[in-house]
C-alpha positions, 0 to 999 in steps of 0.5 A: 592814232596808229597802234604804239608799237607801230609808231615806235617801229616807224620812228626807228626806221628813220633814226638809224642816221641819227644813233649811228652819230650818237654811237660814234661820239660813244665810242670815242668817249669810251675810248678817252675815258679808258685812256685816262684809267691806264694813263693813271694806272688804276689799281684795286688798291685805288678803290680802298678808303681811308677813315678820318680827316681823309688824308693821303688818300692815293685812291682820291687822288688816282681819281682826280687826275683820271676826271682830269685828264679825261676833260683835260683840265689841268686840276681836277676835284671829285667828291661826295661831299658835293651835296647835289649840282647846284652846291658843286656850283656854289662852291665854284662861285663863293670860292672865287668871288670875293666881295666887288666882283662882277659876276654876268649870266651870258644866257638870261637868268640861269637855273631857278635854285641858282637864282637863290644862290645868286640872290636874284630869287628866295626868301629874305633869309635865304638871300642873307646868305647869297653871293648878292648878299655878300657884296658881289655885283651881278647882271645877265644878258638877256636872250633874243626872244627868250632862245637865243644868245645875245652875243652884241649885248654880250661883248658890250655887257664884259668889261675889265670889271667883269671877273666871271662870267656864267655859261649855263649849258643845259636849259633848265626849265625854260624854252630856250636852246641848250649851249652847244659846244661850238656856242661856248666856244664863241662865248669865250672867244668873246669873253676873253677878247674884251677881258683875258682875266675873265673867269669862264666858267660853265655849269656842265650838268647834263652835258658830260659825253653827249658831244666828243670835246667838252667846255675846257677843250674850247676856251672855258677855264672852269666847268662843274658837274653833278655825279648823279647825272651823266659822270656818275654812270646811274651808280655813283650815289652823290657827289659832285666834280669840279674840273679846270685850271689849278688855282680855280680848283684850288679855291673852290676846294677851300670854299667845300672844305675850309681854306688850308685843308682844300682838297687835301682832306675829307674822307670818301667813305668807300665810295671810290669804286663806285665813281671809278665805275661810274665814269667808265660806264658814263659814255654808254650809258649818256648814249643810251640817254641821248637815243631815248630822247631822240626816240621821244622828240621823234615820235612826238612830232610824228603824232602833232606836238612840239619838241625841243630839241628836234629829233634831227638836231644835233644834242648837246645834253641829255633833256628833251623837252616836250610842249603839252600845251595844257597841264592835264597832258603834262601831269599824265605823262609825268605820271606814266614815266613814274608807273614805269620806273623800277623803283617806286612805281605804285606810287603816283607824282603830284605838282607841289611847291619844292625849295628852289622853284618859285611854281609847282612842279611835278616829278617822276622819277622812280630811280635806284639814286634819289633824284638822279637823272641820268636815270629815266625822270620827267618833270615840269613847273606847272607853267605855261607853256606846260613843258615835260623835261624828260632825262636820262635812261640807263637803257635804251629799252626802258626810254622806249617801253616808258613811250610805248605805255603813254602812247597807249595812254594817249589812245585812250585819252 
């Protein structure tokens, strides 16, 4: 195999059509973002707290007309009280599912910690307390071949019965093509041609700015979001957002805090600041992501192994997946994304059971936020067909020093 910076070089002589595109829909992004802060005449007193209940906090409120306008929504909820993406997504779910509602997966079964919230998945005391569990009725659309939608069974699946139907963008840990935004789009034309009452509702974690429109702006009519993947920007430390029409954000609010207090209440422990910049810094930093995955799905091609998606392909989140074919090679990439990461890299990442995932699965990730991943991580069930899910970059360089290290690996290997 040719030297490692040899390869890279090579890569990026064929990519400059490719991080031209990226670098538009940065900038267009970055300008919206900008728009949505003068529009909502961001202040340094926007930034301060207050204490307690948390109640007429103007800069809570500054923030969430700021999330709301940029992914034009009419109603939007920014909080730290979010524990991760799959809580923010719950809350969605419980908010606005009562019991005798149809809920319906478009893409074959979703994320496997959605799985224990749903009830499809997870031990008898986790599905006590599921969305199942609570009377609510739930079906999936299984894919074709298990990659692509199945819009004929889809049209026939949604009836006046359906009241929500879920759009999960990213692939997750399966083989499957992640939703473009042109894919929502037809999925809620369909949607709403059979029943207009039905709730789309897309779970919008690694998509933010990776595209220039997003789910609301073609037919969904609710989406959510972690803040330690692309909204936060790398530096907000937690929290979640939920974006969309009113009177789904307004439940949402009550089933995160309790009905009567919504989105009125909670106090934001000075962290204002941090998801003001966060946001500011997303379109940038999401561009810098996305170049190091196309940089990876390049490269691996250009050496013999398999990649979703293909570095020519249009993105539509941030992951990259790459087919290793055996665990050794999957386990050792992990393992060099990990050696290279700032924070952590003595430390070496073993596969292990983890809450949520029915296999072993190694992570690494050696990132200034746990477990964010807009950061640099790669991780993987240990499963056939023994797929890395790389994510994330703040930089551009670091995506590209992390390959330049296993390229050297598999040199010697």
């Amino acid at each position: 195999m040719k030297n490692s910076t040899e390869i890279i070089k090579q890569a990026e002589k064929c990519l400059h059509e490719q991080f031209e595109y990226i670098d538009d829909i940065r900038d267009f992004n970055q300008e919206k973002v900008l728009q949505a802060f003068i529009d909502n005449k961001v202040a340094p007193e926007h930034f301060y707290t207050v204490s307690g209940y948390g109640h007429d906090d103007l800069g809570r409120e500054v923030l969430d007309r700021v999330f709301a306008q940029t992914f034009k929504a009419e109603k939007a909820l920014v909080r730290i009280h979010f524990a991760s993406g799959t809580h923010t997504l719950a809350c969605v779910l419980f908010g606005n599912l009562k019991y005798g509602d149809k809920l319906l997966s478009v893409a074959g079964e979703p994320y496997d910690t959605m799985r224990e919230v749903i009830g499809t998945a997870g031990d008898e005391e986790t599905k006590r307390s599921s969305l199942i569990n609570g009377g609510v009725l739930y079906d999936e659309v299984p894919l074709i071949n298990n990659t692509d939608i199945d819009f004929e069974t889809l049209k026939n699946k949604v009836d006046e019965k359906t009241t929500m139907v879920l759009i999960q963008r990213s692939k997750g840990y399966s083989t499957r093509k992640s939703l473009s935004i042109e894919t929502i789009e037809k999925i809620c034309k369909i949607v709403k041609g059979k029943n207009p009452q039905c709730i789309c509702f897309v779970d919008n974690c690694y998509g933010e700015f990776v595209d220039k429109r997003e789910p609301l702006e073609v037919g969904a009519d609710i989406m959510a979001g972690s803040l330690i993947k692309n909204a936060g920007g790398g530096i907000v430390e937690a929290g979640g957002y939920v974006a969309g029409k009113s009177i789904y954000v307004e439940r949402t609010a009550n089933r995160l805090t309790a009905p009567g207090i919504g989105a009125e209440g909670g106090a934001m422990f000075n962290q204002h600041r941090l998801i003001f910049q966060g946001l500011f810094m997303a379109p940038s930093v999401v561009a810098d992501a996305v170049k190091g995955a196309v940089l990876a799905a390049k490269i691996f091609e250009d050496i013999g192994y398999d990649t979703s998606p293909k570095y020519n392909e249009k993105r539509t989140d941030i992951i990259q997946n790459i087919i290793f074919g055996n665990a050794d090679r999957l386990e050792e990439f992990c393992r060099t994304i990990q050696s290279l990461s700032p924070v952590n890299g003595y430390v070496t990442p073993v596969p292990e059971y983890i809450p949520g995932y029915e296999d072993k699965v190694i992570m690494a990730g050696g990132t200034f936020i746990e477990g964010s991943t807009i950061e640099l991580s790669a991780d993987g069930p240990l499963r056939e067909p023994f797929v890395a899910y790389m994510q994330g970059g703040l930089t551009y360089s670091h995506v590209k020093i992390a390959l330049r290290k296993f390229l050297d690996k598999l040199n010697r290997m």
